[in-house]
C-alpha positions as CSV (number, residue, x, y, z in Angstrom):
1,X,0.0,0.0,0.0
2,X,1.2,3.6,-0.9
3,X,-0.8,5.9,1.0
4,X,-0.2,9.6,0.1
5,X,-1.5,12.5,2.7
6,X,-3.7,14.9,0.9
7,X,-4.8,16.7,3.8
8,X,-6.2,17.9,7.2
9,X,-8.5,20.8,8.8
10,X,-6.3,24.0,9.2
11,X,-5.7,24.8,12.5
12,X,-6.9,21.7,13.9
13,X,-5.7,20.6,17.6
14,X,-3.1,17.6,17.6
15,X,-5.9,15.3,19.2
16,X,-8.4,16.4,16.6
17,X,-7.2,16.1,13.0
18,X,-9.3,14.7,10.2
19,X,-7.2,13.6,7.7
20,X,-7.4,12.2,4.3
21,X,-5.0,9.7,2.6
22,X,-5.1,8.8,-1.4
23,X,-4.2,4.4,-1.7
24,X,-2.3,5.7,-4.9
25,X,-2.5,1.6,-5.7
26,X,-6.2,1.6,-5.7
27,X,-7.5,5.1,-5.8
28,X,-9.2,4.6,-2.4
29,X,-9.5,7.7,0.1
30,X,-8.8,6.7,3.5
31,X,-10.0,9.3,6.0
32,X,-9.9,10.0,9.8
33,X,-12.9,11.7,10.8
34,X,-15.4,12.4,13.0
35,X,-17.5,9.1,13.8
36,X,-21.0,9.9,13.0
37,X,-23.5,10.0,16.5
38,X,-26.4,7.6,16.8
39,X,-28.9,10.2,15.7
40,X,-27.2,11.0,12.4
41,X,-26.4,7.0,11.3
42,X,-30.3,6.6,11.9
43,X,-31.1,9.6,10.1
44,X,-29.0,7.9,7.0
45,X,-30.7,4.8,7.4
46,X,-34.1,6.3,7.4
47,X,-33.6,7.9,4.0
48,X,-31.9,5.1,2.9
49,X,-30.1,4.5,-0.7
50,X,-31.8,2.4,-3.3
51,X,-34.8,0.3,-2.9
52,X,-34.1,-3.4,-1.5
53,X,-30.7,-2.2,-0.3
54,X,-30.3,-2.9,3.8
55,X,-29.6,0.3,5.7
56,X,-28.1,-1.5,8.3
57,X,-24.2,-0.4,9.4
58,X,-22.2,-3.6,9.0
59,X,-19.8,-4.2,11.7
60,X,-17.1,-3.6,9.6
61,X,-18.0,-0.5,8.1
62,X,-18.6,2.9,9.8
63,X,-20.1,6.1,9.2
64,X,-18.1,9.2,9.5
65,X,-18.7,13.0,8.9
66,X,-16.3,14.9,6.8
67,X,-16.5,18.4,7.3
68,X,-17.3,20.5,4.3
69,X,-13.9,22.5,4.8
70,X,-11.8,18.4,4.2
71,X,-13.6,18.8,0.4
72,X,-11.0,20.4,-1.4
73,X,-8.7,17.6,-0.4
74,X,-10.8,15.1,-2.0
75,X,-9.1,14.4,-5.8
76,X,-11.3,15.0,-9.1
77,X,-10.3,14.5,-12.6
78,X,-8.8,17.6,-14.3
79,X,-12.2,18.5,-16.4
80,X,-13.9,18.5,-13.0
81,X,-11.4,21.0,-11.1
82,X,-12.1,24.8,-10.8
């Protein structure tokens, strides 16, 4: 695995960094963020995603919350960047 840092929130504590990471092998993001409370994972599952899909949270899967400000670190293709 390559991982490649792409980011964190400006002016962020030490003990509270979100963080994002580009796999440059797969193209995945890996990202450090704020774990997502009770009432927000149930608010995802009640609007769900596409019809017959489960909304439950797997054990191995999470949700998180980026912060809007993390965005700009997340990579688009050139005919997509401002």
């Amino acid at each position: 695995m390559r991982l490649r840092f792409l980011g964190i929130i400006p002016n962020t504590p030490d003990t509270d960094s979100p963080t994002i990471w580009l796999d440059d092998d797969t193209g995945d993001l890996l990202i450090q963020s704020y774990r997502a409370t009770e009432e927000e994972v149930k608010a995802c599952q009640e609007i769900g995603s596409i019809p017959g899909h489960s909304t439950d949270v797997p054990d191995h899967e999470t949700v998180v919350r980026l912060p809007k400000v993390m965005l700009q670190y997340i990579p688009r293709p050139e005919e997509q960047r401002p």
